[in-house]
Each structure stands twice: as C-alpha cells, then as structure tokens.
N, C-alpha and C positions, 0 to 999 in steps of 0.2 A: 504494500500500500504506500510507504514509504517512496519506494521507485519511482510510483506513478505518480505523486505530488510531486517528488523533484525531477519529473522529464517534463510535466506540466509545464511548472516554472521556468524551468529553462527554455521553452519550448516560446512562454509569452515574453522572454526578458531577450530573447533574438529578435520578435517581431515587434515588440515596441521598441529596441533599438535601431532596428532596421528602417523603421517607420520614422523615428526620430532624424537618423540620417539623412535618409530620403529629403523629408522637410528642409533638414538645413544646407541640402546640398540645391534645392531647387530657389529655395529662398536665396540664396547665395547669388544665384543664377540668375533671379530675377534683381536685383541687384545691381549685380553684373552691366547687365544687360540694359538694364535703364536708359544711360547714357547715352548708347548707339539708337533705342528703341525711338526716343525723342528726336535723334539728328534724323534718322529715316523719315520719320512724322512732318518735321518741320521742311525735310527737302523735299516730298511727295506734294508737300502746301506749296512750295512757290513754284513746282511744273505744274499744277493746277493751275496757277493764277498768270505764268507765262503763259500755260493754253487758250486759259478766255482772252486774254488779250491778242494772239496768233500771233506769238513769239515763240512755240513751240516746235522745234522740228527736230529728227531722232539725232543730230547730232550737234545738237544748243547743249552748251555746257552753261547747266542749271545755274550752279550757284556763281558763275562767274560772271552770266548776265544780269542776274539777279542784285551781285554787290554791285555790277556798274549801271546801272538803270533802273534800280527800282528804290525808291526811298517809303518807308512803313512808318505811316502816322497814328496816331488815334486823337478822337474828338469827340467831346458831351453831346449826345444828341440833345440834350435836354437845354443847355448853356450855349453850345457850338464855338466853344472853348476846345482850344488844342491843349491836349495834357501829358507829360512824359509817360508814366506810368499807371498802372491800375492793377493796386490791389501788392503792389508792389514787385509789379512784372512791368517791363519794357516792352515798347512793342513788337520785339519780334516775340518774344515769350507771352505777352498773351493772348489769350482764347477770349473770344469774342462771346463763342457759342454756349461754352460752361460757364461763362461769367453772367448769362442770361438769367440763368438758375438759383443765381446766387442770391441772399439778403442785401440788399445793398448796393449790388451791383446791377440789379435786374430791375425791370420796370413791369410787374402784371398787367397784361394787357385786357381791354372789355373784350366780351362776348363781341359786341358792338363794331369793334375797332379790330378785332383778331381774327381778318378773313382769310387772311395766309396759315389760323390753327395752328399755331407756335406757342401761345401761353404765355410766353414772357416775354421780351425785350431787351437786349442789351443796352446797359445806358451810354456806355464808350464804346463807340462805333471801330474798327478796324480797317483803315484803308491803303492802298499801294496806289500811287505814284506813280508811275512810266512815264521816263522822258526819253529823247529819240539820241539820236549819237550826238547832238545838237548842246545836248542838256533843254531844250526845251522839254515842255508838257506835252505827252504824246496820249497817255491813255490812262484814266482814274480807274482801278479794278474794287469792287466794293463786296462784301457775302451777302449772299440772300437763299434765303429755304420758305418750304414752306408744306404744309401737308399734301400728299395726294394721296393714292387709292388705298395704300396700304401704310404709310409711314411718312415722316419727315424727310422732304428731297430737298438736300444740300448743293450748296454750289457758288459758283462766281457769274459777276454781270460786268463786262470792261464798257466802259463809257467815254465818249471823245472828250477833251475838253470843251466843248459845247454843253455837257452833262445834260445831253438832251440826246444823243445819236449813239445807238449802241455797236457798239465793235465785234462785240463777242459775247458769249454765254456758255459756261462749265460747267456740268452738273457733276460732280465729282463722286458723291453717296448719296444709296434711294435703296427702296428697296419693293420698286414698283414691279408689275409684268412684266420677265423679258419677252420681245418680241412686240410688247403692247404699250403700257407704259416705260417699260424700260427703255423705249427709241430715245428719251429726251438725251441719253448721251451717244445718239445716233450724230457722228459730226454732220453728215448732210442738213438733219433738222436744224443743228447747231447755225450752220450756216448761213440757213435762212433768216437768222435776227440779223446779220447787218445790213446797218443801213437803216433799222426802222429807228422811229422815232418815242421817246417815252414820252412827252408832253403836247398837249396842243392845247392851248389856251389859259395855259397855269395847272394843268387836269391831268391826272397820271389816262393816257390816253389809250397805253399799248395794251393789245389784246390778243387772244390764243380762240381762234375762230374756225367754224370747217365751212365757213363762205367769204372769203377773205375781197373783199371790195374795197378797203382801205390800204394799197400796198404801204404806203409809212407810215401806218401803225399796229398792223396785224400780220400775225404770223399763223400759219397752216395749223392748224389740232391737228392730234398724234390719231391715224384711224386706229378706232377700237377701242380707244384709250379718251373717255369723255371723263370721268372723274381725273383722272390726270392731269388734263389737257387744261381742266377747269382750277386743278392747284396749281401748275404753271402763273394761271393767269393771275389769280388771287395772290400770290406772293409779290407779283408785279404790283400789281394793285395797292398792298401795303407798303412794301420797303422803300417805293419811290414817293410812296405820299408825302403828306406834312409829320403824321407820327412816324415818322422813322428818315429816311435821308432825303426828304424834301429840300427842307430848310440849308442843309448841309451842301448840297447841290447848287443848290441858289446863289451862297456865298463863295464857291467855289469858281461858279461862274460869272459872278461880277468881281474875281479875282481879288475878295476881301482873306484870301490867307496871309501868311506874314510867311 
C-alpha cells in the first residue's frame, strides 16, 4: 500500500513539475517575444497605411519610406488641439483603436450618432502625413471602421490635401463573407474610390450605392453583400462628419496647423 502512495506521489510531483516548467518556459517565451511581436505589428500598420495611400509596391522598402515621408501626429477631436502624447504613448506607440475603450480616453457615443456601431470614440484622433519627395503635403491617411454583417471592419481612408478627394481606401481586418462581403479588400473595389469626393455642400456626401448616378460621390455596392455595403457607407457617414474628423479636416484645409 505503501508502494502505491509513493509511485502516486511521484507520479503527480513529475506532472506538476513538468507542468510548472512548461508555464515558465512558454511565459519566458512570450516575453521573449514581445518585442519582435510589436515591431511586426507596428510594421504591418504602416504597409497598411502606405497601401491606402498607393505607395505600396512588392519592393517599397516599408520602413524607409515611411521614416522619409510620412510624419505621425495626433489631435483632440474634441479641442482640435495637436498633443505629443496620450496616455503616455507617443504617436507612433499609440492605439487609437484601444484607447477608444478606455475611461478617459474614449468618448461613448449615442445610439443616435453611432451609425458606423462602434460604441465609442477615440478622443485623440491618429493621423499620417504624406509628403511627396518635395517635402510638400501629398496625402492625409486617417483610420476608420465601422460594423458590417458580421463584425467591426477596420481600415485606412488617404485623403488629398483638399480633404475632400479620396486617394485610396485599406481595409486591412473584417471579418465579413469571403467572396461577398469580404470583396471590400478586393483592390479593384479599392480602386474605384479614387477620385470621389467626400463633401458636397459642407455634407458628408459619399455613398456605397448599387445604382450609382452620382460618379463623385458614389461608389458601386459589393453584389450580395447589402449589409456590408450599407457598413461601408455608414462608417463614411460618421468619421467624416462633425463628431468625428469633420472639424479636423476643415482646419487642415484652411491650413490652420502649425
């Protein structure tokens, strides 16, 4: 009887050891790992944001156009005050999109006002910059999401310095229908946004239509894909309003930055 209590014991002081190892071998690991895990992250984010702008091609070396052409601000939506940091991240460190979530940082949005179904608001907005080999302003890239059939679709919108005329459009994560909703990062759809126009009359104007008679200011709906088609448009609808980068636009285009 004896025997069989101590092969027991022995038997659990290997597999809680082994278990315990395990943990601190993986923990260790993630750890590790952090460092690269974030530089992958933050380099995947600006060939995202060289793509909406169509600065993307398979042999653009990412971070090298990105240190000579692209300059990362952030700005209060609420104030439209430019600010170094938030939350005690610099802009390339931080997240726009978790800082939405956040006390403090976040702004809840109405039922009323939250047609893009996002729920909250960043209150420091995130933006890049592009200037041409010139060092002039070539192209403002801004984030915007917003819900469709199945989940929140993320992405980038490049805007001319006019901040009226769109250049480009990235959907970067979704997690719509392939084949249906999934087209939105079909490039040909992609394509079809430049050229139109976001404003006509002071009015977010631009619309996601499957009778398109407006060519500057409507873009083709995705067939098969109507609730999609219809978060496409609705995110437009918000981010370029007055609650969200209306105002910011506005200043940007009567060239009130410093």
């Amino acid at each position: 009887m004896a025997n069989k209590n101590e092969s027991l014991g022995k038997t659990l002081f290997v597999v809680i050891a082994l278990c315990l190892v395990c943990a601190i071998i993986v923990a260790g690991s993630a750890v590790g790992l952090k460092p690269l895990q974030q530089k992958n992250a933050a380099l995947d984010m600006q060939r995202n944001v060289l793509d909406a702008a169509g600065l993307l091609t398979p042999e653009t070396d990412v971070i090298a156009l990105f240190e000579e052409r692209v300059e990362t601000r952030l700005f209060n939506l609420n104030t439209l005050e430019e600010v170094e940091s938030v939350d005690g991240k610099n802009p390339t460190e931080y997240d726009p999109i978790a800082s939405a979530k956040k006390a403090g940082l976040g702004t809840k949005l109405d039922k009323k006002v939250d047609v893009a179904g996002i729920g909250s608001r960043e209150d420091v907005a995130k933006v890049y910059f592009i200037n041409d080999t010139q060092g002039e302003l070539e192209t403002v890239v801004v984030y915007i999401r917003g819900y469709g059939l199945w989940g929140t679709m993320y992405g980038f919108m490049a805007v001319a310095p006019d901040m009226n005329t769109v250049k480009g459009i990235n959907y970067y994560e979704h997690t719509e229908t392939p084949g249906l909703g999934g087209e939105i990062q079909n490039p040909n759809w992609a394509a079809s946004w430049e050229g139109k126009e976001i404003y006509e009359n002071d009015s977010v104007a631009l619309e996601v239509t499957k009778n398109v008679t407006d060519k500057d200011h409507q873009v083709d709906a995705l067939s098969g894909a109507t609730l999609t088609s219809n978060g496409v448009e609705n995110t437009m609808q918000f981010w370029f309003s007055d609650k969200a980068y209306g105002p910011l636009f506005d200043k940007i285009r009567k060239g009130e930055l410093n």
